[in-house]
Every structure is written in C-alpha cells, then in structure tokens.
N, C-alpha and C positions, 0 to 999 in steps of 0.2 A: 563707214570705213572700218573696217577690222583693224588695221595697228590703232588708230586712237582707243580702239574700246582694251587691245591688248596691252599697249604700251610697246611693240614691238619697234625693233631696229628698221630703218630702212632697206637693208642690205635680207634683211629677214623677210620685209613684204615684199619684196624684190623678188626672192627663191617662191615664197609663198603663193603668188601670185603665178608665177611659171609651174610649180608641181600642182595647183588647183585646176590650170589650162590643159596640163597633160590625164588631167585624171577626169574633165569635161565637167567639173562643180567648180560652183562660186568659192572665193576665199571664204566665203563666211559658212560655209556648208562643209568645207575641209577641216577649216577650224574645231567645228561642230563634232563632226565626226572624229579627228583626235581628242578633242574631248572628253566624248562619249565613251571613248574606246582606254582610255586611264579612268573615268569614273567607274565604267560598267566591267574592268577587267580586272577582277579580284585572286583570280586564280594563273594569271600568267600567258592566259590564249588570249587569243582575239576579242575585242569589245563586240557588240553584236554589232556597230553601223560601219566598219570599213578602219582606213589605217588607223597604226596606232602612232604613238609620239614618237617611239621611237623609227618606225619608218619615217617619218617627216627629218627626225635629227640624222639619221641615214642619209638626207638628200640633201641636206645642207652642208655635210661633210664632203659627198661625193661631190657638191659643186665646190668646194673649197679644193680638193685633189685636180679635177680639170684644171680651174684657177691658176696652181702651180704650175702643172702640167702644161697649157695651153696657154696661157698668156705673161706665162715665168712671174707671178708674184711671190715673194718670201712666206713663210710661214705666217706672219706677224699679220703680212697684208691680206693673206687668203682668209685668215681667222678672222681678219677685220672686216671684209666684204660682205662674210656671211652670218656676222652679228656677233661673233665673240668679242668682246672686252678683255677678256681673259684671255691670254696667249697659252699661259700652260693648264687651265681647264679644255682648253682648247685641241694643245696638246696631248692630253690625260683621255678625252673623247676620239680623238684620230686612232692614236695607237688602238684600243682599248677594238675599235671597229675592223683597222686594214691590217692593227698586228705589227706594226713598227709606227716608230714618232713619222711625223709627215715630212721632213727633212732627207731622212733616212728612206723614208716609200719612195719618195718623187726621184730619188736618183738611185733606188733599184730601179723604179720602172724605166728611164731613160735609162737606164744601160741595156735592158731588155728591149726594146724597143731599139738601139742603135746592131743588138747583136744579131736581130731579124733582117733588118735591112741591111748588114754586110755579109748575110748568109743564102 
C-alpha cells in the first residue's frame, strides 16, 4: 500500500487513488512517476515519466475547490479532506494556483454561476 510506505493522509490516498484511476496506473506507478518527475526535472520542464508534483498538488486543490463548491464545506474542512493540517499553507497554495484565498474564489464563483442562470 502506497500511504504506509509514504506516510500519507487518508484524505490524500483518497484523491490519489481517484487521479491514478483517471490517468489508468496503479497508485504506486503515479506515485513513481511524480517522483521521477521532481527527481529527473532539474531544469523546470517535464521529468521524462509523466506528471509532475505539482500537477498532482493541482488536483488536490481543485478537489478541495469542488469540496466548497459542491458540497459547501468551509475552508478549514475542504483543506482538511484533502490532507492539509495547515489551513494557511493551505491557504498560501489556493491563492498562489486560482489567484484569490479560497473563501474569496468560492464566492466569485457562486456569484458567477447565480448571474448565468438569472441571465
């Protein structure tokens, strides 16, 4: 099992296991492959075996963003499903990806989202 050898969150094999299922490899060959791809990627492009880490940290945010979005959990809890401990590294990764703290996303986007369907 890939979290005992990693030490990962539940909430993390959780995602991990769903982006390994959409990408058709075992977690342990995803794993592998971000890796590979922060060991072998010295100059800033692609590692030679597939994603890198931070596409993986990309998926964990963007499920943390549904999270709020779709089943209304707060900040604290979206950050906590998807393995953060930390609320404002958590934070600090949100902004840093969608460009506003996730408080402030989640209710642009539900306003955008209310002003398509009264239009």
């Amino acid at each position: 099992m890939v979290r005992k050898q990693l030490y990962i969150s539940d909430e993390h094999e959780r995602v991990l296991k769903a982006r390994a299922r959409e990408l058709g490899v075992s977690e342990a060959e995803l794993v592998r492959r971000m890796l590979d791809g922060l060991l072998l990627d010295g100059e800033g492009g692609r590692g030679s075996t597939g994603p890198r880490a931070a596409e993986a940290l990309e998926g964990f945010l963007q499920e943390a963003r549904r999270l709020m979005l779709g089943e209304d959990l707060d900040v604290a809890g979206a950050g906590g499903r998807v393995g953060y401990s930390d609320a404002s590294q958590f934070t600090r990764e949100y902004k840093r990806l969608f460009g506003a703290p996730p408080a402030r996303d989640v209710v642009r986007l539900r306003e955008a989202a209310m002003e398509g369907v009264s239009a």
